[in-house]
C-alpha positions as CSV (number, residue, x, y, z in Angstrom):
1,X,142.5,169.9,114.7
2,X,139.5,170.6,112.5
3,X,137.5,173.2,113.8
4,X,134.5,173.8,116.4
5,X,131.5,175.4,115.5
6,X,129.5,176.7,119.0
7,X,126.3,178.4,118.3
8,X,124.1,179.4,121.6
9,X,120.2,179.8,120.6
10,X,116.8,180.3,121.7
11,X,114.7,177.7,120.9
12,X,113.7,174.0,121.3
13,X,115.2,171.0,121.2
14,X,115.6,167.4,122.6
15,X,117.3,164.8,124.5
16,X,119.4,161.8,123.9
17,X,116.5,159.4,124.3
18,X,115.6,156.7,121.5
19,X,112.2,158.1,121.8
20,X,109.9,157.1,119.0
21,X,106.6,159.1,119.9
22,X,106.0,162.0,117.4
23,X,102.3,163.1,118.5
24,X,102.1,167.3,119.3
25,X,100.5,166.8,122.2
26,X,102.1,166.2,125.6
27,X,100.9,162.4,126.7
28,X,99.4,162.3,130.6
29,X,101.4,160.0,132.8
30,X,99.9,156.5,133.1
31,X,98.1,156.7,136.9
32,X,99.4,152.5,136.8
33,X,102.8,153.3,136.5
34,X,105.0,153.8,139.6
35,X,108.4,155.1,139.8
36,X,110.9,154.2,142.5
37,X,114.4,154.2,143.1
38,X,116.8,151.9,141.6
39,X,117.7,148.4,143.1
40,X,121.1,146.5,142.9
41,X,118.4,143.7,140.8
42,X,118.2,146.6,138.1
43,X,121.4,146.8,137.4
44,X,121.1,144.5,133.9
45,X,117.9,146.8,133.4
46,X,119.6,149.8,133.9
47,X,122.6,149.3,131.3
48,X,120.2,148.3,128.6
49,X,118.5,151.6,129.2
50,X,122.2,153.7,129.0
51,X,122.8,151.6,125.8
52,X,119.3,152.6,124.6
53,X,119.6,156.3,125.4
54,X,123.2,156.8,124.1
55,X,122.2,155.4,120.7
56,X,119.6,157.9,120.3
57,X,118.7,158.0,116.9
58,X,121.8,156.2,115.3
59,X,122.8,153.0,114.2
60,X,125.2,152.2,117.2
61,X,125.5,153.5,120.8
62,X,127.6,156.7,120.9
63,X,129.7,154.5,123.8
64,X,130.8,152.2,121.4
65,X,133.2,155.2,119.0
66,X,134.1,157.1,122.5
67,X,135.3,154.1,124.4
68,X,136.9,152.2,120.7
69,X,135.5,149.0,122.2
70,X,133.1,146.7,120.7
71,X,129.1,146.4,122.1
72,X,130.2,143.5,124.2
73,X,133.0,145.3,126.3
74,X,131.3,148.6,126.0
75,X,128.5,147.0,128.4
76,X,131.0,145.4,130.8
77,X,132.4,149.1,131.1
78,X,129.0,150.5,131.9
79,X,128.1,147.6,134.4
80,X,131.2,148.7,135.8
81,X,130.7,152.2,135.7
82,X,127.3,151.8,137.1
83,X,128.6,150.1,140.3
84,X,131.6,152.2,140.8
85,X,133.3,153.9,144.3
86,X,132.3,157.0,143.3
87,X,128.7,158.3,141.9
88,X,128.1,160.3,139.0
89,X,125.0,160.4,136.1
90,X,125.7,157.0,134.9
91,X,125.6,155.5,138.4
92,X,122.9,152.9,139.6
93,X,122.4,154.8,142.7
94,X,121.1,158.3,140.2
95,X,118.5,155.9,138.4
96,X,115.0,156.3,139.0
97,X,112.6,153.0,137.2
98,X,109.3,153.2,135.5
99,X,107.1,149.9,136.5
100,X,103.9,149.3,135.3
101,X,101.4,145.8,135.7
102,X,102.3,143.2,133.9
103,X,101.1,139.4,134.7
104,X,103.7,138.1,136.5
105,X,103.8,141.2,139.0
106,X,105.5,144.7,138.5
107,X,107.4,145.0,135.9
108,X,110.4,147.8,134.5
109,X,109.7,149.9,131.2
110,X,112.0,152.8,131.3
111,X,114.1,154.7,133.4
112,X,116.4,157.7,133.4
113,X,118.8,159.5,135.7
114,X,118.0,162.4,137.8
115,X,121.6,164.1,139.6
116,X,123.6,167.2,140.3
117,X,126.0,168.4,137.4
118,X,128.3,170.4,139.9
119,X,128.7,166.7,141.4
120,X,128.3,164.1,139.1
121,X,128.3,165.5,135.8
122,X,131.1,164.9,133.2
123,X,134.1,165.9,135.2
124,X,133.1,162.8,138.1
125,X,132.5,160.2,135.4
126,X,135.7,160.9,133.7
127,X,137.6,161.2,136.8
128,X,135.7,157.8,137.8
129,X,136.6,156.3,134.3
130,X,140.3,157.6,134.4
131,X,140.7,155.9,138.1
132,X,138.8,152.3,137.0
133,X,141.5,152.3,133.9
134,X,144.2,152.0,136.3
135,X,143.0,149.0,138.0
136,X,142.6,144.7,136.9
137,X,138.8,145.8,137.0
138,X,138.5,147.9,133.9
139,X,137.0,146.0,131.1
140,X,138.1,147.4,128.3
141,X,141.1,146.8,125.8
142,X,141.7,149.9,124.3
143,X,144.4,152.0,125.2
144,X,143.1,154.7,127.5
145,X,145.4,157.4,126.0
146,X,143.2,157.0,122.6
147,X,140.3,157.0,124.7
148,X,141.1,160.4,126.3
149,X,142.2,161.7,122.5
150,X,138.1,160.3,121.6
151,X,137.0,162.6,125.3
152,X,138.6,165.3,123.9
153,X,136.9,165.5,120.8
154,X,133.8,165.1,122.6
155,X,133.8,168.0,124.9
156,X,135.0,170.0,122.5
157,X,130.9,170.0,121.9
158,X,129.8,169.3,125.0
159,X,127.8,172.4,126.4
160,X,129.1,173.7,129.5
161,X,126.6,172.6,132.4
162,X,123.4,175.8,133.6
163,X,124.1,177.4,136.5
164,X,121.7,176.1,139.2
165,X,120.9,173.1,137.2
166,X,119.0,169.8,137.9
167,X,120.1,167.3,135.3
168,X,118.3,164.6,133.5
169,X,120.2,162.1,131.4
170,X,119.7,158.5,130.1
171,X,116.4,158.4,129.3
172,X,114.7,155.5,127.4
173,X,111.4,153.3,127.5
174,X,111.5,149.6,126.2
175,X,109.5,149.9,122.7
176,X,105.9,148.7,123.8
177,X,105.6,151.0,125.9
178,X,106.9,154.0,124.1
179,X,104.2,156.9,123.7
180,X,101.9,155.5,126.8
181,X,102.8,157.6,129.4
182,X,106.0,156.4,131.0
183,X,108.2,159.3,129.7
184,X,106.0,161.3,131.5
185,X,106.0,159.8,134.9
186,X,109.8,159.2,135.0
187,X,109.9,163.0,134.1
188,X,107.5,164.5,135.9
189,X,109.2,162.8,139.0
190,X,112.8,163.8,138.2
191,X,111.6,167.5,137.7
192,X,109.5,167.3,141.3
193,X,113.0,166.3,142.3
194,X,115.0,169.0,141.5
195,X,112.4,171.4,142.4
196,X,112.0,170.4,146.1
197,X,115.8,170.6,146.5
198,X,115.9,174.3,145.2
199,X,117.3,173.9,141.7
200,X,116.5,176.9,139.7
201,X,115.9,174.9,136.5
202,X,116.3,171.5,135.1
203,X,118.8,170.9,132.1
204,X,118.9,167.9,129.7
205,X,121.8,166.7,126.5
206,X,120.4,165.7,123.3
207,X,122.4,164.9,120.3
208,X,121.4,166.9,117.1
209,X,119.7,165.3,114.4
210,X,117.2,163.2,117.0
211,X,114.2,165.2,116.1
212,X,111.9,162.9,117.7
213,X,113.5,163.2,121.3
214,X,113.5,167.1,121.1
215,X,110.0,167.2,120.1
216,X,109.2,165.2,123.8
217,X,111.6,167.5,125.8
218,X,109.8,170.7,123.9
219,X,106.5,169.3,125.0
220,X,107.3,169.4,128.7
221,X,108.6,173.1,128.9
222,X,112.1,172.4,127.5
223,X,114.5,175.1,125.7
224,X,117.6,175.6,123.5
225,X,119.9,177.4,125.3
226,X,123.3,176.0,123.7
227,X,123.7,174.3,120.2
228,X,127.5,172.9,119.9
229,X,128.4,171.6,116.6
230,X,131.6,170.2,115.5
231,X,133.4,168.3,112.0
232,X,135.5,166.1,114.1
233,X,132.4,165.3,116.4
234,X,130.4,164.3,114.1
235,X,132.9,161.7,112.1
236,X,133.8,160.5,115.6
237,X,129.9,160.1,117.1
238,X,127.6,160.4,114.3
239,X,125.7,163.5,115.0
240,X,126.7,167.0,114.0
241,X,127.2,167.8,117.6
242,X,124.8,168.7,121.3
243,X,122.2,170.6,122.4
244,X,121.5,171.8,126.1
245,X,118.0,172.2,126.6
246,X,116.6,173.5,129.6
247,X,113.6,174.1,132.1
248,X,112.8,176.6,134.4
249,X,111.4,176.3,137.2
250,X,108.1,178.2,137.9
């Protein structure tokens, strides 16, 4: 095993959102966009926005190398994933959509997940994943013994969750509507979320390298407080390793 290189620092960083809006200033949520609650009808929605988010700033989504299964599969194991017995971040029921106007009614732009670490961070979606592999409903082909090999190398830079976190994950915004607000809103909701059930701060993953992402996470109060970085990672994923940013709250 090659080894891991953990760094902790103070700073500001980003998350793993294809976001492609590099002003400096923070953009005001667009008063026409509504967020609600994900709906079963969402669920295509909803896996285009995971695929979108996990390829950050890469060529490929960072599924695709952890699960060893090509785009097609890797989106019947997220569809499946999504609607599984037990929740976690990747769960239909932890998504929260962006709508804004559009001529035919309401229509989704973005979306992200708002849940509880301690309950359905890593540790439940692996469990989940480990459970599904057992049964005739997991999609995938590859064998899940090189899959846990793949896990392994990824939490060996995976930041250990905050203490009294809120988490945000899989956040993305289809492109036209990048930089007008929607971030925002879908954030500004998911933090109002955490604070009225008594989180202490709010804590978000971003892959390093995806300067563009970090920049939006710095602009709404976001900091470095762990920077993992790791040679296997990288040849495995693509990016040198993660970040944990987080947020107090005030």
């Amino acid at each position: 095993m090659q080894s891991t290189q953990r760094t902790r620092a103070s700073g500001n960083s980003g998350n793993a959102m294809n976001s492609r809006n590099s002003r400096n200033s923070r953009t005001s949520p667009d008063p026409a966009v509504t967020v609600r609650p994900a709906v079963p009808a969402d669920l295509d929605f909803v896996v285009q926005v995971m695929e979108t988010a996990a390829t950050s700033h890469l060529d490929r989504c960072c599924w695709e190398p952890l699960l060893g299964e090509r785009t097609e599969v890797t989106r019947k194991i997220l569809r499946t994933l999504a609607l599984s017995p037990r929740t976690h971040w990747c769960h239909l029921s932890r998504f929260w959509v962006a709508e804004a106007p559009g001529d035919a009614g309401p229509r989704p732009v973005g979306a992200l997940a708002a849940y509880d670490p301690a309950t359905d961070g890593h540790a439940a979606i692996g469990e989940q994943c480990a459970a599904l592999a057992a049964t005739a409903d997991w999609p995938g082909t590859a064998a899940f013994e090189d899959v846990y090999e793949r896990q392994q190398i990824f939490e060996s830079c995976l930041p250990a969750d905050y203490a009294g976190s809120w988490g945000i994950e899989n956040v993305a915004v289809v492109p036209e509507f990048r930089g007008t607000g929607v971030v925002e809103a879908l954030l500004d909701h998911a933090l109002d979320l955490g604070r009225e059930q008594g989180y202490a701060c709010a804590q978000v993953l971003c892959l390093n390298g995806n300067a563009r992402a970090q920049r939006t996470w710095e602009r709404a109060g976001f900091e470095v407080r762990a920077d993992y970085r790791g040679r296997e990672f990288e040849a495995l994923m693509g990016a040198p390793g993660l970040k944990l940013l987080v947020r107090e709250y005030a």
